[in-house]
N, C-alpha and C positions, 0 to 999 in steps of 0.2 A: 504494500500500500504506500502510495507517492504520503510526503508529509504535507498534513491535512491539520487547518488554522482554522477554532470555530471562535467568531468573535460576536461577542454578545453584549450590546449595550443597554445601559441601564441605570436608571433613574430614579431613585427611592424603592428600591424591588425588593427589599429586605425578606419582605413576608415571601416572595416566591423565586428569588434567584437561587437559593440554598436546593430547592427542588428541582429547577433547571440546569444545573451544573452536576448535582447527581445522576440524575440521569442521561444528562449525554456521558456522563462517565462509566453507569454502566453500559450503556448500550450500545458503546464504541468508543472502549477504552483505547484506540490507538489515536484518537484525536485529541489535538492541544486545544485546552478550553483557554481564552482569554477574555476576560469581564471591564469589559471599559466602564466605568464609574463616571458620570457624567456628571459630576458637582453634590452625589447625593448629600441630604440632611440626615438620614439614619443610617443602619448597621449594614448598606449594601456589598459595601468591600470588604468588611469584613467575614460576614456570613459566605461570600463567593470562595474567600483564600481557605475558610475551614473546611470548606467542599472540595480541594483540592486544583481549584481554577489562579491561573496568574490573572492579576488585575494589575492597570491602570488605571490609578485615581485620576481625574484631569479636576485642576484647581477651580474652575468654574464650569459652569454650565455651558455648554458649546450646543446642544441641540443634540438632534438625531445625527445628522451630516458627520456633523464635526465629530462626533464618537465614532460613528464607524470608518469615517477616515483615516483617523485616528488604527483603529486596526489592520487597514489597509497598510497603511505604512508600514505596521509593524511586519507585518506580512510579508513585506516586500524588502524590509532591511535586511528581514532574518530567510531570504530565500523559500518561504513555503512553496510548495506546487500549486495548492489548494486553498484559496480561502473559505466560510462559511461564512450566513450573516444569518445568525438566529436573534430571534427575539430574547428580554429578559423575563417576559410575564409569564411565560408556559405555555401562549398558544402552538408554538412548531414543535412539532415531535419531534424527537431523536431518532422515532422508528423508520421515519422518512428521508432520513438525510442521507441514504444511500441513495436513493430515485434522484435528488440533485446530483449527486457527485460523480456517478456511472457514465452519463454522457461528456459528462468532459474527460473520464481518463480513457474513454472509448474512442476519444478525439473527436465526436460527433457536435460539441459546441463547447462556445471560451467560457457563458454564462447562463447560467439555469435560472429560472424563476416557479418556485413553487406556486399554483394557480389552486384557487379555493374552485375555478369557475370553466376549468376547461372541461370536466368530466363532472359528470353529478357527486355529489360529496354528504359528508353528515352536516358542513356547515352551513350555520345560521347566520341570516345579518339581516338588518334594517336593510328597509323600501329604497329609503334617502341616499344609507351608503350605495349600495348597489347603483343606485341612478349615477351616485359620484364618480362611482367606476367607469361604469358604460362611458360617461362623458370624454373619463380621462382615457379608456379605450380610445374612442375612434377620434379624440383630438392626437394620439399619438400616431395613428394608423393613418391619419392626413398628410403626418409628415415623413415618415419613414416606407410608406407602404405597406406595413407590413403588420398586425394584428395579434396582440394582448390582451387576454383576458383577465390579468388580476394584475393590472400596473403597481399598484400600490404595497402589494408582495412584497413585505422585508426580506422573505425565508428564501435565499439564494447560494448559489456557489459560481466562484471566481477560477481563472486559471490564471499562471503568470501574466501573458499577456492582458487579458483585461485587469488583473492586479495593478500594473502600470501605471492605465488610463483615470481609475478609479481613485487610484492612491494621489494624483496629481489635480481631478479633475471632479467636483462633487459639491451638488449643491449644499447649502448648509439647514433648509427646513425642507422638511420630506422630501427628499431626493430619489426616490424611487422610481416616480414615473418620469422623471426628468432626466435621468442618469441612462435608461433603455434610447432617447434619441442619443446621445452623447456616445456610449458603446455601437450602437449599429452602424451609426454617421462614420464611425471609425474602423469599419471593414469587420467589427468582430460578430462572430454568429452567435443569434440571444436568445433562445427558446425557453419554453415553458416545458413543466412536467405536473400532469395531474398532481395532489398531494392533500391529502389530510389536515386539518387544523382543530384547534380548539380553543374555547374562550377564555380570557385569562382568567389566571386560577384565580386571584384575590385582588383588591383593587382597583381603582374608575381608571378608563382611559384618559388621558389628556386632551383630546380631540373632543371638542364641544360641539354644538349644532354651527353656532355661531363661527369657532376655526375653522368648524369643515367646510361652508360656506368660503370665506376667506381663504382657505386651502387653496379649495377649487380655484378661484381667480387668480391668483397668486400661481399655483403650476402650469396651468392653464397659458398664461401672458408664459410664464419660462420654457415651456415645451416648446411656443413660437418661434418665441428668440433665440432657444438653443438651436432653431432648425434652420437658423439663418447664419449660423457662425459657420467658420471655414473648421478643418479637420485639423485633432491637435496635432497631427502627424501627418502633413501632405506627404503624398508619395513623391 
C-alpha cells in the first residue's frame, strides 16, 4: 500500500473527533491520521493525540480552506502518494475510504469525490440543501463540461499530482465546489464514486439557513471567476 495521509479538520469536535480517529485506526491501521485543529476552544487536540492521531494546532481560526490546506502541505512536504480529506464530525466512514482510494492507485483518476447522490444511498438531507446542490451542480457543469453530483463533498482522495495544485491553490470558505473547476481546468481527471454517509454524531453544523444562502452566492460568483482564470500551469 502507497503511503496514505488522512487529514481531518476540525473545529471544536471534542465530543466526536476521539470516535473518528478510532476508527479510521481501526479500520485501516496502515493510514496516517492527521487532525488539523482549526483554533478550537475545547479539548479537540487533545482528545485526537490520545486516539493516537498527529495534530496540528493552527493559532487561529483559518476556516475550512485554510485547515485542509494546511494538510495539503503537509502532505506534500513529507512526500505522501495519497492524501484523504475526511471530515471531523463522523459523517465519512472509514468503511468507504477504500472506494476513494482504488481508482487512483489503479491510475484510473488524480481525485475522487465521494457522492451522497450518484447512486441511491441511506442519506438524508433537506429540500433546501439539495436544491443548493443541484444549483452548484450545473453552475459547475456550465463551466467545465463536465457533471457532479455532490460538489460540496468534503470526503475525497488526492494523488501527488493534484496534491501540488491543491497544496498551492485553494479557496479559503468552502472550497469544495470551487476547487473541482480549479483541478479539471488543470488537465487533472476528477471523478466521483458512489459512497455512504452519515449525520454527524453530536453537535449543530455551522452552516445556517442564512450562510447557506450566502454560500451559495458567494461560490456561485467564485466558480465564474475561477473559470475565467488562465491555468496555474500552462503547458
Amino acid at each position: 500500500m502507497k503511503s496514505t495521509l488522512v487529514i481531518v479538520p476540525a473545529l471544536n469536535e471534542a465530543e466526536n473527533i476521539g470516535h473518528v480517529v478510532q476508527n479510521l485506526k481501526t479500520t485501516s491501521p496502515w493510514l496516517d491520521v492527521l487532525v488539523i485543529d482549526d483554533g478550537s476552544t475545547d479539548q479537540t487536540a487533545e482528545v485526537a493525540r490520545t486516539q493516537g492521531a498527529k495534530v496540528i494546532s493552527l493559532p487561529v481560526n483559518l476556516g475550512i480552506g485554510g485547515a485542509v490546506q494546511t494538510g495539503f502541505l503537509y502532505a506534500v512536504k513529507n512526500h505522501y502518494d495519497v492524501a484523504l480529506q475526511v471530515d471531523g464530525d463522523g459523517q465519512h466512514r472509514a468503511e468507504e475510504i477504500k472506494k476513494l482510494i482504488d481508482p487512483i492507485l489503479l491510475g484510473e483518476a488524480d481525485v475522487t469525490i465521494g457522492s451522497r447522490f450518484l447512486a441511491k444511498t441511506s442519506y438524508k438531507s433537506a429540500i433546501p440543501r439539495r436544491l443548493g446542490i443541484y444549483i452548484l451542480s450545473k453552475t459547475i457543469q456550465s463551466v467545465v463540461r463536465k457533471s457532479y453530483t455532490d460538489p460540496t463533498s468534503g470526503f475525497r482522495a488526492y494523488n501527488q499530482k493534484a496534491l501540488r495544485v491543491v497544496s498551492t491553490h485553494y479557496s479559503t470558505d468552502y472550497p469544495e465546489p470551487d476547487s473541482i473547476v480549479t483541478l479539471v481546468k488543470n488537465g487533472l481527471r476528477v471523478i466521483e464514486v458512489s459512497v455512504e454517509m452519515d449525520a454527524r454524531l453530536s453537535g449543530n453544523s455551522s452552516i445556517t439557513p442564512f450562510k447557506s444562502g450566502y454560500y451559495m452566492v458567494k461560490v456561485s460568483l467564485a466558480i465564474i471567476l475561477n473559470s475565467m482564470m488562465s491555468k496555474i500551469w500552462p503547458d
